[in-house]
C-alpha positions in Angstrom: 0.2 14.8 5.6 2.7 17.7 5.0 4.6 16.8 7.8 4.7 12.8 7.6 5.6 13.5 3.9 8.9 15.8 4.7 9.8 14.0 8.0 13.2 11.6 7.9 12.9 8.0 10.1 16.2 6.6 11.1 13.9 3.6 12.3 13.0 1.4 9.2 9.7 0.0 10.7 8.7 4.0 11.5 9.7 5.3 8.3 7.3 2.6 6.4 4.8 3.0 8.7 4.7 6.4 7.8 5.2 5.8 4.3 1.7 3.5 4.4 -0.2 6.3 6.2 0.7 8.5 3.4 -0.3 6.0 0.8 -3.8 5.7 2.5 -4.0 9.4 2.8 -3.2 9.9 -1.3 -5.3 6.8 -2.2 -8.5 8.0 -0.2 -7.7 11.7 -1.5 -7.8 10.6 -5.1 -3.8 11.9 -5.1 -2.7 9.5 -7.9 0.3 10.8 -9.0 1.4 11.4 -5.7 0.7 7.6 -4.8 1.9 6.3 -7.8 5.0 8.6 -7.0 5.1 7.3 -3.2 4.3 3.6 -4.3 8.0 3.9 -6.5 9.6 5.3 -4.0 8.4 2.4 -1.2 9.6 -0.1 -4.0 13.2 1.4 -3.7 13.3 1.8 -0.3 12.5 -1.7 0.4 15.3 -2.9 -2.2 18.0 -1.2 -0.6 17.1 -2.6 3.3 18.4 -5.3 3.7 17.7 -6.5 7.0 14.3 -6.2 7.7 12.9 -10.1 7.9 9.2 -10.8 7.4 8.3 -7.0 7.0 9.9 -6.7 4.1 7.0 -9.1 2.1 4.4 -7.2 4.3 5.3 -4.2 2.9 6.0 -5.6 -0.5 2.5 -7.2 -0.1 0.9 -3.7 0.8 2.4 -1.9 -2.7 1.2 -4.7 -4.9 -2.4 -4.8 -3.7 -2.4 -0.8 -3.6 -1.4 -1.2 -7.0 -3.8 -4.0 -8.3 -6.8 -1.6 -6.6 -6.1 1.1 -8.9 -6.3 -1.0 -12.0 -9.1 -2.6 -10.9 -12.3 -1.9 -13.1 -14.7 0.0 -10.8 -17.5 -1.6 -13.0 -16.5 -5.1 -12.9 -17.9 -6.9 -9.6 -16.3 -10.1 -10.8 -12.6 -9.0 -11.2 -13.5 -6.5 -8.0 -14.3 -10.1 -5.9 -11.3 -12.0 -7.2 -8.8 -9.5 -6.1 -11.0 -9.4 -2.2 -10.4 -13.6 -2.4 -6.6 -13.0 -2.9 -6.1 -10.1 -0.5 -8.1 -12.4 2.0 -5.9 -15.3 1.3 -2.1 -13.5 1.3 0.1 -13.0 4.2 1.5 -10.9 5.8 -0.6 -8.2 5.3 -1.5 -5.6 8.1 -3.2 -3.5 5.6 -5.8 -5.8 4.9 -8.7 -4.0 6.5 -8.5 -0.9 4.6 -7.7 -2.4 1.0 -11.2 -4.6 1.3 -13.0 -1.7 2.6 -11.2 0.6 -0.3 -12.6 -2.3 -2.4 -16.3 -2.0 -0.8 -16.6 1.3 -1.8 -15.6 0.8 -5.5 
């Protein structure tokens, strides 16, 4: 985690890739102010590449569910099921295994 988090990408696709590893990594480690940290940083990243075609709303996609997961009520079933229905129904999304099994364990 040390290493991913101090490491420079020239590559775009790596440097995300990396970037979402670390976001798993804080999220599953209960590391909130890290993520939320990472999460704003991923947000600027992605506004200043320009050229990056579909991945761009994958990635995009990937911050805003991360996001809506940690608001998320851990008590509510119903507003827990709604968000599953829409991470099930938006694309692209590679991440979309993990953020519904983040949600099963809630």
């Amino acid at each position: 985690m040390k290493l991913i988090a101090r490491f420079d990408y020239d590559d775009i696709l790596i440097m995300l890739v990396a970037k979402t590893m670390l976001l798993k990594m804080y999220y599953e480690l209960d590391e909130f102010n890290a993520l939320d940290s990472l999460i704003g940083s991923m947000k600027t990243y992605l506004q200043r590449k320009k050229v990056m075609g579909y991945h761009k709303d994958n990635y995009k996609n990937i911050i805003q569910y991360t996001k809506k997961m940690l608001k998320v009520a851990h008590y509510d079933k119903e507003q827990i099921q709604k968000l599953k229905q829409e991470i099930e129904a938006v694309n692209p999304l590679t991440e979309r295994k993990w953020l519904l099994a983040q949600l099963d364990k809630l």
